[in-house]
C-alpha positions as CSV (number, residue, x, y, z in Angstrom):
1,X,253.7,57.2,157.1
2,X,251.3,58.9,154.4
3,X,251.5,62.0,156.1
4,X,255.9,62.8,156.1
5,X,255.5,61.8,152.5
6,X,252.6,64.2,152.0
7,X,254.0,67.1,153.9
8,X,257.7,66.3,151.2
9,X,255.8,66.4,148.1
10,X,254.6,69.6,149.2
11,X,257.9,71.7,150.3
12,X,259.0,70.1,146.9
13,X,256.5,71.6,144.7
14,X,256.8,74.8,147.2
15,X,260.6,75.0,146.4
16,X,260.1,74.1,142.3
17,X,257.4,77.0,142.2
18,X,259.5,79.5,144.1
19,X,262.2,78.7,142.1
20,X,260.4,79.4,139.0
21,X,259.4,82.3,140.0
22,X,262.3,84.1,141.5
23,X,265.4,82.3,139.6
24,X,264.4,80.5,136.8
25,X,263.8,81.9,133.1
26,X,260.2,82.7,134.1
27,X,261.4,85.2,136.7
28,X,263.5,87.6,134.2
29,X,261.5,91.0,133.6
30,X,262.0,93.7,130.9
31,X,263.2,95.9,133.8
32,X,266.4,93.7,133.6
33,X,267.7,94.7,130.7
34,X,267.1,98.9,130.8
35,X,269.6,100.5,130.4
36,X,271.9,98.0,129.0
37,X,272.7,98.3,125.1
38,X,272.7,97.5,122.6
39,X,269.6,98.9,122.1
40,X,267.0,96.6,120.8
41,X,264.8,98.5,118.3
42,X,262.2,96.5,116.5
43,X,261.6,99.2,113.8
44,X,265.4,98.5,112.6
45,X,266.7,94.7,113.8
46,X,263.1,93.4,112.8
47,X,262.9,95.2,109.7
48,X,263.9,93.8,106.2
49,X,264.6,90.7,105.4
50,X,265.6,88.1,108.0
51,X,266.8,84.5,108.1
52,X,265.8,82.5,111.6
53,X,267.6,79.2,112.0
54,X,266.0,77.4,115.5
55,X,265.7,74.2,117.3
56,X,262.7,72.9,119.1
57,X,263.4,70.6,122.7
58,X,261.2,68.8,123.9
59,X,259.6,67.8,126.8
60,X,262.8,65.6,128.2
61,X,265.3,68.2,126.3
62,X,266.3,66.3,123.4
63,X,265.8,67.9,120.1
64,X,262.3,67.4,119.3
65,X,262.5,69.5,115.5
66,X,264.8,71.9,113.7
67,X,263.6,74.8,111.5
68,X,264.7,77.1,109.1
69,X,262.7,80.9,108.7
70,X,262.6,83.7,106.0
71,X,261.1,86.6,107.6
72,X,260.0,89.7,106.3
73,X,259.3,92.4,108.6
74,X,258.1,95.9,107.6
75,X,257.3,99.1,110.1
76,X,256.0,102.7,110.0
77,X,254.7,104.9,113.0
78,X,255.0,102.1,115.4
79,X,253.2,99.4,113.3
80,X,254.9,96.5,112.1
81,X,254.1,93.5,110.4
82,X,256.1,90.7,110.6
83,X,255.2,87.2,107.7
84,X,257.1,84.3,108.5
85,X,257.4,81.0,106.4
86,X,259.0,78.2,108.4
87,X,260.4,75.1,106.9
88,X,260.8,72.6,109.8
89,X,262.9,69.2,108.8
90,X,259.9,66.8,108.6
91,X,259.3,69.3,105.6
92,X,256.2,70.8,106.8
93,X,256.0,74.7,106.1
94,X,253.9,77.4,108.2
95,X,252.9,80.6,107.7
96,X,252.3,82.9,110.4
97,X,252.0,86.6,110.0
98,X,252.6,89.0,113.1
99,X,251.0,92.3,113.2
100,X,252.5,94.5,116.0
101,X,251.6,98.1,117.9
102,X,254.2,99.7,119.7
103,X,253.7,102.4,122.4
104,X,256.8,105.4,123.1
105,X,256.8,102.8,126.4
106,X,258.5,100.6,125.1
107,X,255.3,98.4,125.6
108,X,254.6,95.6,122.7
109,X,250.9,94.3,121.4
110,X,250.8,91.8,118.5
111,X,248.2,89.9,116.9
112,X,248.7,86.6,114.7
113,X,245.8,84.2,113.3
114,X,247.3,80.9,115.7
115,X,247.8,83.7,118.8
116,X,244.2,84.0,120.3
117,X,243.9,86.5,122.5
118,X,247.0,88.1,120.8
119,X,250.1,88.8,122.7
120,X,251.3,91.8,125.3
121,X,255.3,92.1,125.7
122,X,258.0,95.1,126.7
123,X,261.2,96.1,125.2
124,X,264.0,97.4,127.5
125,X,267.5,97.9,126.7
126,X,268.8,95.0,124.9
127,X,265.9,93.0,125.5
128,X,262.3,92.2,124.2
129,X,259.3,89.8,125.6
130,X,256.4,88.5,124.8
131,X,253.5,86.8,126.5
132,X,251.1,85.1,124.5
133,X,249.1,81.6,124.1
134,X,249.8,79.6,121.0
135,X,247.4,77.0,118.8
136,X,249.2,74.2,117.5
137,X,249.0,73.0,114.4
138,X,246.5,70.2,114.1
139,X,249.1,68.0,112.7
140,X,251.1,68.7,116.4
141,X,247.7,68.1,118.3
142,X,246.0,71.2,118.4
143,X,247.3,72.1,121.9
144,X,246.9,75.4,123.1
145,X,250.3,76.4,124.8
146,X,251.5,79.1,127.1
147,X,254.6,80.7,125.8
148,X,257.2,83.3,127.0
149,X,258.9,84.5,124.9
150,X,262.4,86.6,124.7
151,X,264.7,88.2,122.2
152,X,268.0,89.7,122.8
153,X,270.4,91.5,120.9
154,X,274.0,90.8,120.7
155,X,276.3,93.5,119.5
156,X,276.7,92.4,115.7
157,X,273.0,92.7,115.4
158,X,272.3,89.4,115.5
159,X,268.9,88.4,117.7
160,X,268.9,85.4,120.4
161,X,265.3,84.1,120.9
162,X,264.9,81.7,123.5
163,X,261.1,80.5,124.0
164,X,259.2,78.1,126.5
165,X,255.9,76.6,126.1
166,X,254.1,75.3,129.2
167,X,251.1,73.2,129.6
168,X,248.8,73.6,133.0
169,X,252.2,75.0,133.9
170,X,254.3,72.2,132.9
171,X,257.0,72.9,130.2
172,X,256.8,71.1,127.3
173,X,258.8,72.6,125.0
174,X,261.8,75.1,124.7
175,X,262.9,77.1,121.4
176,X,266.2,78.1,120.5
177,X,266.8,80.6,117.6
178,X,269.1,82.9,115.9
179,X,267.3,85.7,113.8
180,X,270.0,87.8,111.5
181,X,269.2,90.3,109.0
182,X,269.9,89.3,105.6
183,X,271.4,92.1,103.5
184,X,270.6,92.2,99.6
């Protein structure tokens, strides 16, 4: 009796791994989006000033907290720095400041103070991803998460960036966010 059950729990998790890996949002890859435009170009649609409005799911996909994000992003010879200042609706502020390197590849490195280990990503096409681990804030438990990260660029220059955060694998949370350059 112990043993059908056992050998079901297993293709399960077999079938919710592969699926993860081969259709899910974990299986997209920078290769994906070559060739495909508009052309996502850091140096110009994360330059300037930018506004960032996003939601935060949780882990059962209700909206966990909402945000609101002046950005201000500067580059020269493939070095960019990035200062953010969210404003999330339990009206806590954060402050996280991105430094980036990137290579004639198309290959993305970035450093922030809550990123250790920094963060390794790709542009291609339309797209851009990073990979990185994330410490919390100790007011949000002081978890250390796994996130994957994408942005993609729609046609009036407006950025999508979708996010997931996983725990031992598990996601736990999902971001949602428009970033649009404000022109002054």
């Amino acid at each position: 009796m112990l043993l059908p059950f056992l050998l079901g729990l297993a293709l399960a998790l077999a079938i919710a791994l592969l699926r993860r890996r081969f259709a899910g949002f974990d299986a997209q890859r920078p290769a994906d989006y070559a060739g495909k435009g508009p052309l996502l170009d850091p140096t110009v649609h994360l330059a300037g000033q930018l506004l960032c409005e996003g939601v935060i799911y949780g882990p059962t996909g209700r909206v966990a907290s909402r945000f609101v994000a002046e950005m201000q992003g500067e580059w020269q010879d493939g070095q960019g720095v990035l200062t953010e200042r969210f404003r999330y609706d339990s009206g806590m502020v954060q402050d996280r400041r991105w430094d980036f390197r990137l290579s004639a590849d198309g290959a993305l490195g970035a450093t922030a103070a809550d990123v250790p280990g920094g963060a390794t990503g790709a542009l291609a096409g339309s797209a851009m991803t990073l990979r990185y681990r994330i410490r919390l804030h100790d007011d949000a438990g002081g978890h250390v998460l796994d996130v994957n990260d994408w942005m993609y660029l729609l046609d009036n220059g407006t950025i999508i960036n979708r996010s997931q955060f996983r725990k031992y694998g598990l996601k736990v949370a999902e971001l949602v966010a428009t970033l649009r350059r404000i022109e002054t």
